[in-house]
C-alpha positions in Angstrom: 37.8 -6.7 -7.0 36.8 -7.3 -3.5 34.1 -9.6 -2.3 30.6 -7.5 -1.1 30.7 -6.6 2.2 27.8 -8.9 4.3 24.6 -8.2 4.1 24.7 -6.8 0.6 25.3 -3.1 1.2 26.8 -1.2 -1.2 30.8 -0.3 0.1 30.6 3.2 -0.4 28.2 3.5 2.4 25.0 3.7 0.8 21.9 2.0 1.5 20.2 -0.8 -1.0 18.2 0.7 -3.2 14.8 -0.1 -2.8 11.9 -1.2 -5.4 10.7 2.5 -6.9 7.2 3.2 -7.0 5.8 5.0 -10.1 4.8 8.3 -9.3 2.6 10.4 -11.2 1.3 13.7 -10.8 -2.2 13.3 -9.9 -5.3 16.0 -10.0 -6.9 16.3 -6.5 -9.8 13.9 -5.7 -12.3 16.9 -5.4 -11.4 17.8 -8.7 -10.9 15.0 -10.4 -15.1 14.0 -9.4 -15.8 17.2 -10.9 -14.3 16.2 -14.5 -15.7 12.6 -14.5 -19.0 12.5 -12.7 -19.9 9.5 -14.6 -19.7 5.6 -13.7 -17.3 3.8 -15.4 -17.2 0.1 -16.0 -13.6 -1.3 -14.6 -12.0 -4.0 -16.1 -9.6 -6.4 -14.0 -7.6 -8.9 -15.1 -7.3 -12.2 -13.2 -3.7 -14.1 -14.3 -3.3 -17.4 -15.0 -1.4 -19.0 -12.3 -1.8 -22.5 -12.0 -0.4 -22.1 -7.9 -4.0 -20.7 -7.4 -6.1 -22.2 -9.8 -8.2 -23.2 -6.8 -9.1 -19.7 -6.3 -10.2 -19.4 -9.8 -7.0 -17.5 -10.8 -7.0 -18.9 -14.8 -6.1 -15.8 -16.4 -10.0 -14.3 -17.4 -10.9 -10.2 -17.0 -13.7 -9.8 -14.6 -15.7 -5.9 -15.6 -17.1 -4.3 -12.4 -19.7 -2.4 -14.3 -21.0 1.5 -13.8 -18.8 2.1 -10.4 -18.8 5.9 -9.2 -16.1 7.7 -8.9 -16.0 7.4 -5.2 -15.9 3.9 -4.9 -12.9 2.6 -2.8 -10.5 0.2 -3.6 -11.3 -1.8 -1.1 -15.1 -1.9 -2.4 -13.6 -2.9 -5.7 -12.1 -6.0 -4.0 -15.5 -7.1 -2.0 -17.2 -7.4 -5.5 -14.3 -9.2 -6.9 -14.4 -11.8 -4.7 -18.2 -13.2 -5.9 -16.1 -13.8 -9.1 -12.9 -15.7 -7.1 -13.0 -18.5 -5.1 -12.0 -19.2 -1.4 -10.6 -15.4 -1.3 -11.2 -12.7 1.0 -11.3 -9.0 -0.5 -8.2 -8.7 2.5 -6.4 -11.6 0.8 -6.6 -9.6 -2.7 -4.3 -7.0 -4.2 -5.2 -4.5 -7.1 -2.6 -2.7 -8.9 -1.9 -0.7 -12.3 1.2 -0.3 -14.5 1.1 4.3 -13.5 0.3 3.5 -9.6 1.8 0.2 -8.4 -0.2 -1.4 -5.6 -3.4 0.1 -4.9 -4.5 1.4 -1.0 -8.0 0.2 0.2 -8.8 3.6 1.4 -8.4 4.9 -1.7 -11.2 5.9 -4.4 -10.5 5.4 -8.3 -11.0 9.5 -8.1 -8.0 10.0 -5.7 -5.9 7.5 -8.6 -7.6 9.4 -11.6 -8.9 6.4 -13.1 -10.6 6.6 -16.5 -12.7 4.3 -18.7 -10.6 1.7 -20.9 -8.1 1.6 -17.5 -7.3 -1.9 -16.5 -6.6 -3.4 -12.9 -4.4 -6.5 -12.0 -5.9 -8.6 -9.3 -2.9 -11.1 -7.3 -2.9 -12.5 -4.1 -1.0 -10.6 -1.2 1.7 -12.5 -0.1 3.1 -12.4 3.3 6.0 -12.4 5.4 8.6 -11.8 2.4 8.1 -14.5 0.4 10.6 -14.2 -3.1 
């Protein structure tokens, strides 16, 4: 067999294949409010990682209790942080096993999230660290 070709591309041309995100079929935002007025509390779990113990990262669940439908990722993140230490909400990433990352922008309406859902706080990492 022949050695890979630099830079790791496949030899019949093709480009690397890239990390897949999970997609699922989503119901509109507008909708979606319509279904589940309610508040919901949201449970997020904080791993243990002993790297960032020092921003309280020791594997607890913090709940963000009776948030609205409406409320944005990014407003998640901002009350997260008065249970985390030395973070900023733009230093913290949310995600779940059916939507990978989460966007700030975003509501939990827009990522039909429902009660008994769980979140997965980490820390962002930059400039393409493996």
């Amino acid at each position: 067999m022949p050695p890979a070709p630099p830079g790791g591309a496949p030899q019949d041309g093709a480009p690397d294949a890239k990390k897949t995100k999970p997609t699922i079929p989503l119901v509109p935002e507008e909708i979606w409010t319509k279904l589940h007025p309610d508040p919901i509390d949201i449970k997020v779990v904080v791993p243990d990682e002993p790297a960032n113990h020092k921003h309280s990262f020791y594997g607890q669940s913090v709940t963000l209790v009776d948030r609205g439908p409406k409320v944005t990722v990014k407003e998640l993140k901002e009350e997260l942080v008065k249970h985390l230490t030395g973070l900023g909400a733009n230093k913290i990433k949310l995600s779940t096993v059916k939507h990978g990352v989460l966007k700030d922008a975003m509501t939990i309406a827009h990522y039909n999230f429902l009660k008994g859902e769980n979140m997965m706080a980490g820390i962002k990492e930059r400039g393409g660290k493996k």
